[in-house]
KOLNU-740805 format. One record per residue: x, y, z negated of N, C-alpha, C, O, CB in turn. Coordinates in steps of 0.02 Angstrom, whole numbers, padded with zeros to 5 digits, always signed. Each point is the difference from the previous one (the first is absolute). Glycine has a CB too. Example, Ala and Ser with C-alpha at 12.3 -4.5 7.8 and 13.67 -1.06 7.14 Angstrom:
2
+00660-00284-00390-00045+00059+00000+00045+00060+00000+00052-00001-00033-00147-00058-00029 +00077+00112+00098+00042+00059-00003-00039+00055-00037+00025+00055-00008+00034-00087+00116 
//
This chain:
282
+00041-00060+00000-00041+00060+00000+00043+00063+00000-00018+00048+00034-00072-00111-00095 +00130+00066+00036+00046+00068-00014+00045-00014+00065+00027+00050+00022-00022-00031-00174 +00003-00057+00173+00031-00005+00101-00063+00056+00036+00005+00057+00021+00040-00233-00003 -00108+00124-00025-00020+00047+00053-00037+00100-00034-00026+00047+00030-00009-00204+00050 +00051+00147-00139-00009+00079-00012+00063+00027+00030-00002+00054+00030-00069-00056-00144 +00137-00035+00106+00056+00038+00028-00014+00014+00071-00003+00059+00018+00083-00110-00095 -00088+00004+00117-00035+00008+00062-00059+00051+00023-00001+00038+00049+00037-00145-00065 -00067+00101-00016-00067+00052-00005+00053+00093+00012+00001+00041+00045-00108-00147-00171 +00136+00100+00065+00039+00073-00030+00040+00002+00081-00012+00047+00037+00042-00060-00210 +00008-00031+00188+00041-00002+00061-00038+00046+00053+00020+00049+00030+00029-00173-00057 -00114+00090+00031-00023+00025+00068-00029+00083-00037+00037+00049-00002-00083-00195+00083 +00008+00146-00094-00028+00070-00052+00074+00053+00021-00004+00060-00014-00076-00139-00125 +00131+00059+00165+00060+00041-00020+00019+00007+00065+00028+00051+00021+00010-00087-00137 -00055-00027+00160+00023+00024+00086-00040+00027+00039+00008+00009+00060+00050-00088-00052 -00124+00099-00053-00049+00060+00024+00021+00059+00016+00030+00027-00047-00096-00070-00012 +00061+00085+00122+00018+00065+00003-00030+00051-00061+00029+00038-00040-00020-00068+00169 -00074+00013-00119-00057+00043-00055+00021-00022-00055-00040+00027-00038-00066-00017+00096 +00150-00048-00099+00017+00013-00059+00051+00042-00014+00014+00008-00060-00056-00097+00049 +00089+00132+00072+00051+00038-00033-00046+00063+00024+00016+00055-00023+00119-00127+00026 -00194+00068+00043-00031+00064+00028-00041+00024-00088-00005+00055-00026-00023-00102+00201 +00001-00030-00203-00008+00035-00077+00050+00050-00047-00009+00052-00032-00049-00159+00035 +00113+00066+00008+00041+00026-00042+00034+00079+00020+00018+00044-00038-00003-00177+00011 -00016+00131+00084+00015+00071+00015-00067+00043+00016+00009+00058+00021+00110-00098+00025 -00171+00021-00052-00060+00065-00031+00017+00027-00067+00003+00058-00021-00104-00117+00075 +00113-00009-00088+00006+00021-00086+00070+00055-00005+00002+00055-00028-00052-00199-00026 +00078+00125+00073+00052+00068+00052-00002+00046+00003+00032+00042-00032-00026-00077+00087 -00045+00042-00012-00032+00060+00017-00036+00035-00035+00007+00055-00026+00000-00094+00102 -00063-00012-00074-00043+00047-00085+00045+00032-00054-00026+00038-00041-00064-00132+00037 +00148+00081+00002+00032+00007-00060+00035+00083+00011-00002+00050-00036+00026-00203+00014 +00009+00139+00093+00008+00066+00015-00049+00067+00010+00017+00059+00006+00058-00135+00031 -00127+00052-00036-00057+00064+00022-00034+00024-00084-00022+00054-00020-00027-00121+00172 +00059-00012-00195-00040+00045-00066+00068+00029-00042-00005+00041-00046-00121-00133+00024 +00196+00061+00050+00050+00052-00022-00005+00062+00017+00020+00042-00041+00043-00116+00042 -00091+00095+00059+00017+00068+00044-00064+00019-00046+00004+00060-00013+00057-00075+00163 -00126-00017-00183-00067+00046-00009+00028+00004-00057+00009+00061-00002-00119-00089+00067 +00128+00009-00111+00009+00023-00084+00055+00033+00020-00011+00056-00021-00031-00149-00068 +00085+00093+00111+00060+00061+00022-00029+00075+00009+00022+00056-00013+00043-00152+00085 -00125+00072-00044-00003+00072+00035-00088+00028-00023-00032+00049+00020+00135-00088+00107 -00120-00009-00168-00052+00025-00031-00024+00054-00042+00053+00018-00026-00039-00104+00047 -00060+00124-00046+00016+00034-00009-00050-00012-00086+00010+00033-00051+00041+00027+00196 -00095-00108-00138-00038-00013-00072-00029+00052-00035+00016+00016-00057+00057-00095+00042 -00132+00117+00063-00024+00030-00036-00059-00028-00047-00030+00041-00035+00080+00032+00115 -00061-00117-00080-00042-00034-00040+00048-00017-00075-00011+00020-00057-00065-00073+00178 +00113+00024-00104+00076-00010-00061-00006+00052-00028-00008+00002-00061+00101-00059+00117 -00091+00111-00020+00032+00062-00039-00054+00034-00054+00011+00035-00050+00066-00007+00164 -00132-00049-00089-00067+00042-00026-00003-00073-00070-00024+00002-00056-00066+00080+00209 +00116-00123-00126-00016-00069-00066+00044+00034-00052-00023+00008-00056+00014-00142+00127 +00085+00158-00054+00035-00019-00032+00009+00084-00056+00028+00011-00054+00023-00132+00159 -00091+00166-00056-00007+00081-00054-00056-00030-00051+00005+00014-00059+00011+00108+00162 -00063-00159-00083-00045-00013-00052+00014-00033-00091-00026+00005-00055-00027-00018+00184 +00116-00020-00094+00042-00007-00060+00074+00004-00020+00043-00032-00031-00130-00020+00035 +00076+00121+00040+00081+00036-00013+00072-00039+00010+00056+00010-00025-00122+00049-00065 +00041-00108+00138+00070-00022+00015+00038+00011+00096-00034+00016+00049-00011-00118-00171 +00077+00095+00123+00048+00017+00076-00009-00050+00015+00018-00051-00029+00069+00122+00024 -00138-00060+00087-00015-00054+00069+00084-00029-00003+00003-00062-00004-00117+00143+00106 +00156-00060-00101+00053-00042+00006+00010-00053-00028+00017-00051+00029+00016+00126-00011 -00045-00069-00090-00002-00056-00031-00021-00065+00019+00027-00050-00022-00032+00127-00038 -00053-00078+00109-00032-00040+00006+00042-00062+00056+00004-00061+00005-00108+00158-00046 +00126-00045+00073+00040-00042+00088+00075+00001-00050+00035+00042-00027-00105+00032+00191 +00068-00150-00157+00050-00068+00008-00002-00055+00044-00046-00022+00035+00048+00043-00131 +00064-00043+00086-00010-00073+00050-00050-00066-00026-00012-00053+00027+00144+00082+00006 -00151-00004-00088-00080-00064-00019-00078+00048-00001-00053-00030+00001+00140-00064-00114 -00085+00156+00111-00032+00044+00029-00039-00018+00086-00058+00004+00019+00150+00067-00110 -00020-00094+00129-00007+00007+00062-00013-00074+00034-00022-00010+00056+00094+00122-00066 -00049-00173-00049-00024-00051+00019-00072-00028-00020-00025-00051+00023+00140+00042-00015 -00150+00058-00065-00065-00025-00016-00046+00054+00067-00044-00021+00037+00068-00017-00203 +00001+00101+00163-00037+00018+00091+00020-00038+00053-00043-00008+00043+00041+00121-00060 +00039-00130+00023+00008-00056+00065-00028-00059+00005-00011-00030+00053+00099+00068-00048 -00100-00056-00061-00029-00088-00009-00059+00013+00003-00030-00046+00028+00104-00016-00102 -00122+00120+00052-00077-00012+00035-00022+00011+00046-00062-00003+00001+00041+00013-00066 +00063+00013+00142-00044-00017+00055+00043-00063+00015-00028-00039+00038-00027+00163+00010 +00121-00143-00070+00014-00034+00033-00040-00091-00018-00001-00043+00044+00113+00152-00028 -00131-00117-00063-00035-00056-00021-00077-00010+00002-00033-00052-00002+00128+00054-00059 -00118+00089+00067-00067-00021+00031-00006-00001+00079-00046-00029+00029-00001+00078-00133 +00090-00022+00131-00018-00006+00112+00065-00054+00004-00009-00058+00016-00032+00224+00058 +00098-00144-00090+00058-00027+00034+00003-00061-00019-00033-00040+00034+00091+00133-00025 -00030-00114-00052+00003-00087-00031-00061-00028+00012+00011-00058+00019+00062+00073-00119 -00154+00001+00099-00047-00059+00064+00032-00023+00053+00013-00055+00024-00107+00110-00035 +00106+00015+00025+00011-00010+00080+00059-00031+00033-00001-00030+00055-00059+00124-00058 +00117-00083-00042+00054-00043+00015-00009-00073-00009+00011-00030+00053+00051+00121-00082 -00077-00126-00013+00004-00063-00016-00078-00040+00028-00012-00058-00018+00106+00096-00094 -00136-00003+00152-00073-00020+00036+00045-00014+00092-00003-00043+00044-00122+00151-00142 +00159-00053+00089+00042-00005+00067+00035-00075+00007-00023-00040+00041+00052+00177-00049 +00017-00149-00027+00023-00057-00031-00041-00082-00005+00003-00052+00033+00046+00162-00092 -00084-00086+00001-00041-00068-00008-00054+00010+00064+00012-00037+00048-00002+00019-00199 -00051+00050+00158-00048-00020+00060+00044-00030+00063-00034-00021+00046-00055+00122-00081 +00166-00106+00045+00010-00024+00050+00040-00074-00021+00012-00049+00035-00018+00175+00028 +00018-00115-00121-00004-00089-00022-00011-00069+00036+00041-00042+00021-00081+00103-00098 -00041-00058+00078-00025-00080+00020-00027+00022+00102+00006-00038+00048-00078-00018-00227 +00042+00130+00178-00029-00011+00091+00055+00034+00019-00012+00020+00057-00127-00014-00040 +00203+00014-00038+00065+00008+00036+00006-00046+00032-00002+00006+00062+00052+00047-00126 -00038-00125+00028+00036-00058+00023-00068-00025+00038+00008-00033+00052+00098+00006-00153 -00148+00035+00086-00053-00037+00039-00001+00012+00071-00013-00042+00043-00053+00045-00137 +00093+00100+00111-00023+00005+00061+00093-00036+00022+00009-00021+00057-00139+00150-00053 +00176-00130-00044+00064-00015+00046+00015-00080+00015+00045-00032+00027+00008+00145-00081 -00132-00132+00011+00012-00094+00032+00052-00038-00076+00010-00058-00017+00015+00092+00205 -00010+00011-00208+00064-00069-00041-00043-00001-00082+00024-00031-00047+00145+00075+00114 -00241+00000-00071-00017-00038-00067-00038-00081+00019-00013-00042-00043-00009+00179-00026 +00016-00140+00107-00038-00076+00040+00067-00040-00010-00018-00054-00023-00078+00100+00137 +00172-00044-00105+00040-00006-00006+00028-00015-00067+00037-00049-00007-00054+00098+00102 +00002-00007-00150-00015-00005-00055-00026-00075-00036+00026-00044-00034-00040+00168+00069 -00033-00114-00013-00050-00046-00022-00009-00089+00018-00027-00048-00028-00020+00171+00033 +00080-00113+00048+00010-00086+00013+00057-00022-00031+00015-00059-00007-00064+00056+00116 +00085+00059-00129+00069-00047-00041-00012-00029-00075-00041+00027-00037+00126+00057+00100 -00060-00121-00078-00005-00063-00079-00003+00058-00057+00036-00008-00049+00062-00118+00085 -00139+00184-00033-00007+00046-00037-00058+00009-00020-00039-00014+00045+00118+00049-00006 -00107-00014-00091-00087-00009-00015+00001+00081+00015+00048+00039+00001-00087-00154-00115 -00020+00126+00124-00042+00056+00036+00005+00047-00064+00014+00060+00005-00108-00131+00088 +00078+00028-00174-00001+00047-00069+00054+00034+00027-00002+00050+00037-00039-00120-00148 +00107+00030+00084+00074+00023+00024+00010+00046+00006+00020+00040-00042-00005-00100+00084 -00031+00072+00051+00018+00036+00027-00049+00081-00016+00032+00052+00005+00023-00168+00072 -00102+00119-00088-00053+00038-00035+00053+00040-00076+00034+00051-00002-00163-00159+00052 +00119+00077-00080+00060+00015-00056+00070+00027+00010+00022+00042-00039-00077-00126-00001 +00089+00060+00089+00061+00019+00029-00009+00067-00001+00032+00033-00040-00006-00128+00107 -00081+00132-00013-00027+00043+00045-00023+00029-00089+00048+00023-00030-00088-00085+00195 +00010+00062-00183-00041+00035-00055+00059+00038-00061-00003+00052-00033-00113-00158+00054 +00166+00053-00017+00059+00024-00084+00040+00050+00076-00001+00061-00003+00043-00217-00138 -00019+00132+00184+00026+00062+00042+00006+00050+00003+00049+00037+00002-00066-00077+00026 -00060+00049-00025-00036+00071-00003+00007+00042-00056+00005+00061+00001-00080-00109+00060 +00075-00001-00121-00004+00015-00089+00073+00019+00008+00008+00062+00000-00102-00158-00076 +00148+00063+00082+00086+00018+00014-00005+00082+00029+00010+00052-00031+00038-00199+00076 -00064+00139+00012+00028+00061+00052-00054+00067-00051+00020+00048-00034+00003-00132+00202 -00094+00061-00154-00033+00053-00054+00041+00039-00071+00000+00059-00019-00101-00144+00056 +00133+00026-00062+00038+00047-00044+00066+00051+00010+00026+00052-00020-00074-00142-00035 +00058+00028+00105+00071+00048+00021-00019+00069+00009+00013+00043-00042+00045-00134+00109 -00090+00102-00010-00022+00047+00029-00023+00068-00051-00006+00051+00033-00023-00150+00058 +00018+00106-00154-00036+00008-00049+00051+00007-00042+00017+00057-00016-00115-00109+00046 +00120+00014-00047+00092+00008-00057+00040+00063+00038+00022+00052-00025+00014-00212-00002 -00035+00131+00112+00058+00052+00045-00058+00086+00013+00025+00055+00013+00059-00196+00085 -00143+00130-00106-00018+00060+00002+00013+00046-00053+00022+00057+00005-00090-00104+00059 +00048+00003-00139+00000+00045-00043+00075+00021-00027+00020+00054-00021-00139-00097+00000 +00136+00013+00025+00095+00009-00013+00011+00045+00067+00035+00048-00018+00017-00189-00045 -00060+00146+00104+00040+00033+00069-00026+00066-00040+00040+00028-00037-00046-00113+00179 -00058+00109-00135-00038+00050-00044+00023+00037-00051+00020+00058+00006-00088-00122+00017 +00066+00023-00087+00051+00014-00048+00065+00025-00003+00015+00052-00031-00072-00116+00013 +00102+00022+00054+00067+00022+00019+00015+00063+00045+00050+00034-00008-00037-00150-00005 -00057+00129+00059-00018+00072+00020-00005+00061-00033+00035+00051-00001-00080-00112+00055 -00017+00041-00087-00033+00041-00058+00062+00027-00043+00016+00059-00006-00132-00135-00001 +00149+00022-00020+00045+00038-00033+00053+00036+00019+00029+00047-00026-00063-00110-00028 +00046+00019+00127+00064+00013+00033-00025+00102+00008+00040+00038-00027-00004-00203+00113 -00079+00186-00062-00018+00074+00015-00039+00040-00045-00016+00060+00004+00020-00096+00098 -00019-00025-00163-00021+00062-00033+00000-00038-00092-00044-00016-00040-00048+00087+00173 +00159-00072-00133-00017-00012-00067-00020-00052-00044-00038-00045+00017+00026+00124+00020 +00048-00069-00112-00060-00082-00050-00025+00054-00018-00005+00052+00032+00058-00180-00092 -00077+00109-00021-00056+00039-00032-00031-00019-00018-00024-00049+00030+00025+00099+00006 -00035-00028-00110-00080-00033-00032-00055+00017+00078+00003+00045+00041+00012+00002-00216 -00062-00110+00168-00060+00000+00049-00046+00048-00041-00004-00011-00061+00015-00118+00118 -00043+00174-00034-00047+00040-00044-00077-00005+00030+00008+00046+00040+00096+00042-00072 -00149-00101+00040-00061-00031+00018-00060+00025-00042-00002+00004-00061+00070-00101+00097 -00122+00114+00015-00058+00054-00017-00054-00040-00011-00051+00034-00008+00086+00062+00076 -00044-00174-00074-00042-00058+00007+00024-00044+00074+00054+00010+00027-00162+00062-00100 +00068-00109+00092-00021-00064+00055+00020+00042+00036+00061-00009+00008-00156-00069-00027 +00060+00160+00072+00022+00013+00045+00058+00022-00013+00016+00007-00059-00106-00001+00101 +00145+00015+00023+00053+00047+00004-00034+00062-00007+00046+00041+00008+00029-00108+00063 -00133+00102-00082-00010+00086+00003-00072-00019-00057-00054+00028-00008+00102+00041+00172 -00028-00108-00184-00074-00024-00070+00013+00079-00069+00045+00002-00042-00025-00207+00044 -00066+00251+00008-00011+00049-00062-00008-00027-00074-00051+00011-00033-00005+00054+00120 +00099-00095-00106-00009-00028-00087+00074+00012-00038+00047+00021+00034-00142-00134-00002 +00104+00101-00099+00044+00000-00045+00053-00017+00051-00018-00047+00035-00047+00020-00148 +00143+00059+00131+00044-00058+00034+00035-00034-00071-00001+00018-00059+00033+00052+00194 -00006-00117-00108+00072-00055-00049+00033-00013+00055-00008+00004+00061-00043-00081-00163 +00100+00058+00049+00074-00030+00030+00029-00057-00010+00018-00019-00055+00002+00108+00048 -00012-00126+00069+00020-00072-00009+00088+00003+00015+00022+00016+00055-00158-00074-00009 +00177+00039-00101+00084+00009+00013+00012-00013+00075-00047+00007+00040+00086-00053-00161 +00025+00028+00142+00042-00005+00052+00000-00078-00005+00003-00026+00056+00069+00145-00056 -00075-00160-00047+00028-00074-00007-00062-00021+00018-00012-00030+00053+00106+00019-00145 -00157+00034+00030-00068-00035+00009-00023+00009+00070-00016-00044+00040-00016+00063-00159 +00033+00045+00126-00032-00023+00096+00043-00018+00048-00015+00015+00058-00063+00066-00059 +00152-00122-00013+00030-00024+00034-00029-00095+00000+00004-00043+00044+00096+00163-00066 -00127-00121-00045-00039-00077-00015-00058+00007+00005-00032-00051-00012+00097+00009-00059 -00101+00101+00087-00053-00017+00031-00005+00000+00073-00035-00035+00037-00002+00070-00134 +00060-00007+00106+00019-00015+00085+00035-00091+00016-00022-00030+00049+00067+00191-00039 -00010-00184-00041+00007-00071+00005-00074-00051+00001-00013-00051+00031+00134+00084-00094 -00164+00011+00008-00045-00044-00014-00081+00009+00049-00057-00022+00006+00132+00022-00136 -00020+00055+00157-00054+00024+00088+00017-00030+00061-00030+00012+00052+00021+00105-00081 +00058-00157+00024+00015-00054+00044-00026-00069-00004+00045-00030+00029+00041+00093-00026 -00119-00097-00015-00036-00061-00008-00057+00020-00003-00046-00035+00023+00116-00027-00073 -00086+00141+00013-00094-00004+00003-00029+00019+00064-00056-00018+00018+00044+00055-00137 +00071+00019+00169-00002+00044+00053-00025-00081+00048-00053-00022+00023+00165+00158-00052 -00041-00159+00028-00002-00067+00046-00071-00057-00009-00029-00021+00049+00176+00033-00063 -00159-00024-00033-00070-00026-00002-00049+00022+00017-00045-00042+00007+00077+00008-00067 -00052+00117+00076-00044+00030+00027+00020+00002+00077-00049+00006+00038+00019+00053-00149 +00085-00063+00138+00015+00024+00078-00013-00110+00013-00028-00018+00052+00162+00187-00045 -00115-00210-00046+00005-00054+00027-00073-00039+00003-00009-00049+00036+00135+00056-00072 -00164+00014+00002-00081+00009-00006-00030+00017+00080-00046-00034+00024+00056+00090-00163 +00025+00006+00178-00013+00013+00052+00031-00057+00044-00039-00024+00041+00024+00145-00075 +00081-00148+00031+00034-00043+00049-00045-00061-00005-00008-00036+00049+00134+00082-00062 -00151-00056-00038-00048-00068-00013-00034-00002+00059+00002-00043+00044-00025+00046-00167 -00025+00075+00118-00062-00013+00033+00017-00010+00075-00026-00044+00035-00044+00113-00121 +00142+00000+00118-00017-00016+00037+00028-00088+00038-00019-00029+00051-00003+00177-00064 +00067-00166-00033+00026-00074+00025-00058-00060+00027+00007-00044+00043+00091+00070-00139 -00162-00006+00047-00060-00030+00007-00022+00015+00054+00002-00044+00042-00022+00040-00140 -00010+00072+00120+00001+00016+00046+00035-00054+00103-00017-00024+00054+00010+00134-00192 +00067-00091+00086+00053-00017+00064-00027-00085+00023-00010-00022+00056+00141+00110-00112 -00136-00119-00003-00027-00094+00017-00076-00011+00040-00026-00051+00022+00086+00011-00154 -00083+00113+00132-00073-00014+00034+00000+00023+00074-00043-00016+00041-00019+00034-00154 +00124+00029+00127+00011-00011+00074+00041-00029+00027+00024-00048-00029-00061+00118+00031 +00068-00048+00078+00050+00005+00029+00033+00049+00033+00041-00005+00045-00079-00075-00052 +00012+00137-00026+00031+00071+00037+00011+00038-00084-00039+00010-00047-00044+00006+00203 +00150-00004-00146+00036+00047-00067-00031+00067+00011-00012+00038-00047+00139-00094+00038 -00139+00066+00067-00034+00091-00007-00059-00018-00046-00008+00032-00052+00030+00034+00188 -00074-00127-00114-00053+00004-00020-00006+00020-00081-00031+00046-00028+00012-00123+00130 +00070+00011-00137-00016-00001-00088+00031+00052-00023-00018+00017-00056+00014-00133+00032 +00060+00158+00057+00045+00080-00035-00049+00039+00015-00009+00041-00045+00141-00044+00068 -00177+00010+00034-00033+00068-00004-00072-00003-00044-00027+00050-00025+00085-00021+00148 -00098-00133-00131-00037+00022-00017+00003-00011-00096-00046+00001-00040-00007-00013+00183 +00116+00004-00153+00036+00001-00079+00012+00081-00014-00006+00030-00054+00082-00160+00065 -00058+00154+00046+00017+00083-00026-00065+00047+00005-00002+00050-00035+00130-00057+00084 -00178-00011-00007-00075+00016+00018-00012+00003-00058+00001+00054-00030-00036-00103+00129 +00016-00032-00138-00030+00001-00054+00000+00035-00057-00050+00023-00028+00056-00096+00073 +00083+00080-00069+00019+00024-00044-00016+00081-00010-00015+00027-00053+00088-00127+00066 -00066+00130+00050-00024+00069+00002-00075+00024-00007-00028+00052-00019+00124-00053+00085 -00114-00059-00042-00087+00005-00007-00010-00015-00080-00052+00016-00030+00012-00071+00165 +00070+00037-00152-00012-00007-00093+00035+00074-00026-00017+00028-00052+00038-00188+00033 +00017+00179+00052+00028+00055-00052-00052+00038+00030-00040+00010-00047+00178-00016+00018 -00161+00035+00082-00050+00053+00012-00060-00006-00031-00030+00049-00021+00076-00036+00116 -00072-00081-00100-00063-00013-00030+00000+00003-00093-00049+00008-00037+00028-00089+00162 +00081+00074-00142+00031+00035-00065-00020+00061-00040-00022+00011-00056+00100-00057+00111 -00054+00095+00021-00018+00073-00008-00051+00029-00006-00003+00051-00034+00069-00050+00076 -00124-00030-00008-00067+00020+00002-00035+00013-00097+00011-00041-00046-00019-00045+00195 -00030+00149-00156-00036-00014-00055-00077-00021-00017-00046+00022-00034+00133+00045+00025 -00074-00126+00056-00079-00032-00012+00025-00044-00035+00055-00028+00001-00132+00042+00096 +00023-00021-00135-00019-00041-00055+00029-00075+00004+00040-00026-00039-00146+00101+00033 +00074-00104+00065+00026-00077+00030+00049+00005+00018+00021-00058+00008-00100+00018+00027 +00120+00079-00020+00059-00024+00020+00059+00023-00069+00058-00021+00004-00101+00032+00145 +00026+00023-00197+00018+00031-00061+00009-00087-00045+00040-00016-00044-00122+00170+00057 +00036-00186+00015-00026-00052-00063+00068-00040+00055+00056-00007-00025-00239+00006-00043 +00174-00015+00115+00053-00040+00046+00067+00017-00020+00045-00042+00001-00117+00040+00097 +00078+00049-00111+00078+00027+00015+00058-00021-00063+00061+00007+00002-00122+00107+00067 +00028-00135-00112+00070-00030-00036-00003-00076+00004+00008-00030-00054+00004+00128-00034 -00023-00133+00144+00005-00072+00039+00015+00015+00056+00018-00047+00036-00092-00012-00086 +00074+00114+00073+00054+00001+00069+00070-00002-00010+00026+00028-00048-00101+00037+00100 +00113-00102-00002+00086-00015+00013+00014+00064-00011+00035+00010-00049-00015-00103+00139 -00041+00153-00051+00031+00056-00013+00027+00046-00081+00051+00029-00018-00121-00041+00135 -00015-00008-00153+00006+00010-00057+00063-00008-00040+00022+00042-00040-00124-00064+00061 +00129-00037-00006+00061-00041-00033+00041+00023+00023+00046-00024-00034-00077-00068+00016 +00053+00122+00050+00069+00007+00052+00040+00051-00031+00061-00005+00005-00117-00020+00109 +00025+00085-00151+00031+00032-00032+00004+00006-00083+00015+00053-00028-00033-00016+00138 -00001-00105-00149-00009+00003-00063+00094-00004-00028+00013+00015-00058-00166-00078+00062 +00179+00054+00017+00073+00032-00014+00015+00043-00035+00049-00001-00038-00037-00021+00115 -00070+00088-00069+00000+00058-00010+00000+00002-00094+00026+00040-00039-00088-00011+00177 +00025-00086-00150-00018+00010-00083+00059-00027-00006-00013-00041-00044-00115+00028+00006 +00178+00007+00048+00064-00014-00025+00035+00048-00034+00037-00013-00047-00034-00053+00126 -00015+00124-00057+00013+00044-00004-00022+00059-00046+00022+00057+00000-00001-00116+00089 -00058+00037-00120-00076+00049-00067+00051-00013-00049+00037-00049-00003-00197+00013+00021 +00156+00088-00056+00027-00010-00065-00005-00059-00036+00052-00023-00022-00070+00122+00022 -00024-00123-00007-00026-00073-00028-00031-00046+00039-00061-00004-00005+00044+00055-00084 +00060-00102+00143-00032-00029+00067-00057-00054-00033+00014-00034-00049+00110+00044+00139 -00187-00013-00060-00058-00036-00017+00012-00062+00008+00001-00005+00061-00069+00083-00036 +00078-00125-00044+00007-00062+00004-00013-00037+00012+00031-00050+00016-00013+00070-00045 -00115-00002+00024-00054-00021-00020-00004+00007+00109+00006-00042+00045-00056+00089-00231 +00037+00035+00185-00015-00009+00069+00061-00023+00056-00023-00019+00053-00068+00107-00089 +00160-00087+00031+00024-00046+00023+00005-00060+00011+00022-00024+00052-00007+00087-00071 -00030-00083-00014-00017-00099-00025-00079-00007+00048-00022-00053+00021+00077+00040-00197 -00080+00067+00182-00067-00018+00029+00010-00004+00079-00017-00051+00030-00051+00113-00130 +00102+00006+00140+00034+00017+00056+00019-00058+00014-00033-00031+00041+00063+00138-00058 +00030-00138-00011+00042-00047+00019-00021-00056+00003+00034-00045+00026+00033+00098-00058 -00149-00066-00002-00038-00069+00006-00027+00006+00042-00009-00053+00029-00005+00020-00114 -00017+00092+00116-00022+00021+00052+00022-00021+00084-00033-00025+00046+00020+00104-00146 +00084-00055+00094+00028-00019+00041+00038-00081+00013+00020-00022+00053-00027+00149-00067 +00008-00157-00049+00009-00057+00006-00063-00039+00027+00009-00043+00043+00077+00064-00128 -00141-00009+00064-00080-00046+00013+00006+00046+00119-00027-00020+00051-00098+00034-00267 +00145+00012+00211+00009+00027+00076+00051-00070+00046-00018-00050+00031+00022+00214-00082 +00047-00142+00039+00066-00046+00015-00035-00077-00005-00005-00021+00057+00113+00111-00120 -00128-00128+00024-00014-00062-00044-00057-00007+00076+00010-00044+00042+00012+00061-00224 -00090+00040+00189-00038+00000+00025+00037-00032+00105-00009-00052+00031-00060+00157-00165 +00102-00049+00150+00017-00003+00046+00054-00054+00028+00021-00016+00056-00066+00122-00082 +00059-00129-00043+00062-00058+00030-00029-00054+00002+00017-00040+00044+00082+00079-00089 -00150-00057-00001-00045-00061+00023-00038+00006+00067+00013-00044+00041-00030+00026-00162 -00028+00067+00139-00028-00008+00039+00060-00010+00063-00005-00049+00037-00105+00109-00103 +00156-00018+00075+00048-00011+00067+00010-00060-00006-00009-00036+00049+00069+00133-00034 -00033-00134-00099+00022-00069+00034-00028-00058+00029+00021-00041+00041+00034+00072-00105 -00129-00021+00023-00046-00041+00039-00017+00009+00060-00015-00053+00027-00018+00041-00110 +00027+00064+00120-00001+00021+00052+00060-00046+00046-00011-00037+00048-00043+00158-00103 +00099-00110+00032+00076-00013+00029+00004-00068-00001+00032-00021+00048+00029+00121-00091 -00091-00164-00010-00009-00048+00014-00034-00036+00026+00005-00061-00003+00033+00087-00043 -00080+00009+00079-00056-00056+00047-00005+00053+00082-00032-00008+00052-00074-00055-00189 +00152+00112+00116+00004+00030+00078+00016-00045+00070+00037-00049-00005+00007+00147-00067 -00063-00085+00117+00017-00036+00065+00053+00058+00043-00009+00049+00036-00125-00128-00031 +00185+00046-00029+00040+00062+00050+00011-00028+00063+00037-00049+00006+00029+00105-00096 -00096-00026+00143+00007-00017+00097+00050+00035+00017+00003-00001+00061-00118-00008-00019 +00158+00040-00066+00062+00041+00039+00049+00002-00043+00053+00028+00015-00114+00046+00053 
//
């Protein structure tokens, strides 16, 4: 089993679109360097007269990795690792060699599993090398420093506190396994996805479709979709964030993270059953 995850990781790596991931995250990195560079925070500033302290204070290099990590884990990390897993199982389907796959002295679970911890591997990577690339930035241009924080949002009007230089260096560690369980939640689905066709456009666009159609339907303030919205994937994607509260909830973390586990659990059964009684013709 750990042969063919090595195998699995192998191919995941002679993908073009896996270094085209890695150099978005790249990129992104350079453009929210250039926006906190050149920002100008008037919202900061109006937070930070309210209780007599200097907007400066606020911008550090963990400053700049807790603004960077929330668009990048609610749009970017779906979308990278849906790219990825949706081309998993109807990649190989449309290139002929998962049929290939499958007649060899290998059980179908197997290879399902191979394909599934893969995803879980590279998902973290991807996720360890973001938030560290981030970090190491962050500080590299601007500094350590106590984290100083106004509540949940970055521009939240309440009491601020201050989390040291060490502590939000370990909470940021402990934003790597929860980050990755919410982005690998998405690779689930779309991997599931990927076993019900044979075209990779099909399960990436309609895995990234979905996901956006849950965050918009999120936003709305009707009632029904108010009552929906903390059981949507999206919901979960950014509970990271309570990592970060003066006193992180435990209570609603532990819930998030069951959340997203009963998701994953959900989607890997159904693909595999799917995946074991499939008729692959090509």
């Amino acid at each position: 089993m750990i042969r063919l995850i090595g195998l699995e990781l192998e191919k995941i790596f002679r993908l073009r679109r896996t270094y085209v991931v890695f150099a978005l995250v790249v990129i992104f990195l350079g453009l929210m360097l250039w926006g906190v560079s050149e920002a100008r925070f008037r919202t900061l500033e109006r937070i930070a007269s309210r209780w007599h302290l200097d907007p400066q204070d606020y911008i550090n290099g963990f400053f700049f990795v807790r603004v960077s990590l929330q668009p990048a884990c609610l749009f970017l990390l779906p979308l990278f690792v849906a790219l990825l897993a949706g081309y998993e199982f109807a990649g190989e389907a449309a290139g002929g060699t998962l049929r290939f796959l499958c007649i060899r002295p290998v059980k179908r679970r197997q290879i399902f599993f191979a394909k599934f911890f893969a995803i879980l591997g590279f998902t973290f990577l991807l996720t360890f090398i973001l938030i560290m690339l981030y970090l190491v930035a962050g500080l590299w241009f601007f500094g350590s420093g106590e984290l100083i924080i106004n509540g949940r949002g970055f521009f939240a009007i309440s009491t601020p506190y201050t989390i040291s230089a060490s502590e939000a260096f370990i909470r940021l560690m402990w934003a790597v396994p929860i980050i990755t369980l919410a982005a690998f939640a998405m690779a689930t689905f779309a991997m599931c996805l990927s076993v019900f066709t044979d075209s990779p456009a099909t399960a990436i666009v309609t895995a990234i479709s979905t996901y956006f159609i849950c965050h918009i339907l999120g936003q709305f303030p009707f009632e029904i979709f108010q009552t929906i919205k903390p059981y949507l994937l999206t919901s979960a994607m950014n509970y990271w964030g309570d990592l970060f509260l003066e006193s992180p909830p435990v209570k609603v973390l532990f819930r998030d993270a069951s959340l997203l586990f009963c998701y994953i659990i959900s989607f890997m059964l159904i693909g595999l059953h799917h995946f074991r009684h499939k008729d692959i013709l090509s």
